[in-house]
C-alpha positions as CSV (number, residue, x, y, z in Angstrom):
1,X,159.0,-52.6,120.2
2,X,161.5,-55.6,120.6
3,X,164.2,-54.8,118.9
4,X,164.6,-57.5,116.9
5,X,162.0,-60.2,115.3
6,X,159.5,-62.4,117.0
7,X,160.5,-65.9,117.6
8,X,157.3,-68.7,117.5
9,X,156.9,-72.0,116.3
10,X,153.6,-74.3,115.5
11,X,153.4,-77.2,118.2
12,X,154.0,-80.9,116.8
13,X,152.7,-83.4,116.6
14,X,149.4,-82.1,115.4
15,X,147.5,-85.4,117.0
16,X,148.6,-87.6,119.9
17,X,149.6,-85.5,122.5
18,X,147.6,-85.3,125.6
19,X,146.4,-81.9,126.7
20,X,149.2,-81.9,129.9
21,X,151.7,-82.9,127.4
22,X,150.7,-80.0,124.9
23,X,151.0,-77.5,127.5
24,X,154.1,-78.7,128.9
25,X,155.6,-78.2,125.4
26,X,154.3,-74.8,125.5
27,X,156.2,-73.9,128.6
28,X,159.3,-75.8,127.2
29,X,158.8,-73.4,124.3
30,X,158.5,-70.1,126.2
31,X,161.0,-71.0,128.5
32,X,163.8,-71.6,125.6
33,X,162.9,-68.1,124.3
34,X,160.2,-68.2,121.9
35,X,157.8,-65.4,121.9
36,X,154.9,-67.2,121.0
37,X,153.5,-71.1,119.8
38,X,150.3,-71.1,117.9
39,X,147.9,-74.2,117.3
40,X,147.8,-76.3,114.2
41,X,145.0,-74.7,111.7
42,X,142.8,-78.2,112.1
43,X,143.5,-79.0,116.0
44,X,140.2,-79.2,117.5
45,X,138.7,-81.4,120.2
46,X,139.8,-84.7,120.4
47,X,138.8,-87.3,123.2
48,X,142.1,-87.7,124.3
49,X,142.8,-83.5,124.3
50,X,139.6,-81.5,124.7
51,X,139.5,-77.9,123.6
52,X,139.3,-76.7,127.6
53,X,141.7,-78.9,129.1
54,X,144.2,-77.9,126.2
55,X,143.6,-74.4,126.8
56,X,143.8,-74.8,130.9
57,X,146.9,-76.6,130.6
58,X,148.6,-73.2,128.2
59,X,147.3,-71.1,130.3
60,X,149.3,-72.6,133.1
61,X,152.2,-73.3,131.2
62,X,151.7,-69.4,129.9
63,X,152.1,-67.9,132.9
64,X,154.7,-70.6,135.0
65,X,156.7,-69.3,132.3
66,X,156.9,-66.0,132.9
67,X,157.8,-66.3,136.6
């Protein structure tokens, strides 16, 4: 469908970030032509990045970058 392979990368660090920071790397990753970023297998909720806000935030960053 592409033409050509898939680009995508896992988002690092794993722990620390705050859910605004990990969706701003997201965009910074779709932006710079990655296809796709995935989670770490063992992210979950964490009191400084909740599961909703993280998802909100790449959600936002999803479709900013596609403008």
């Amino acid at each position: 469908k592409y033409g050509r392979p898939l680009l995508g990368c896992t988002i690092k660090p794993k722990l620390g970030l705050s859910a605004k920071n990990y969706g701003r790397a997201v965009y910074e990753c779709l932006r710079g032509g990655l296809d796709f970023t995935k989670d770490d297998e063992n992210v979950n909720s964490q009191p400084f990045m909740r599961w909703r806000d993280r998802f909100l935030f790449c959600a936002e960053a999803i479709y900013k970058s596609q403008a």
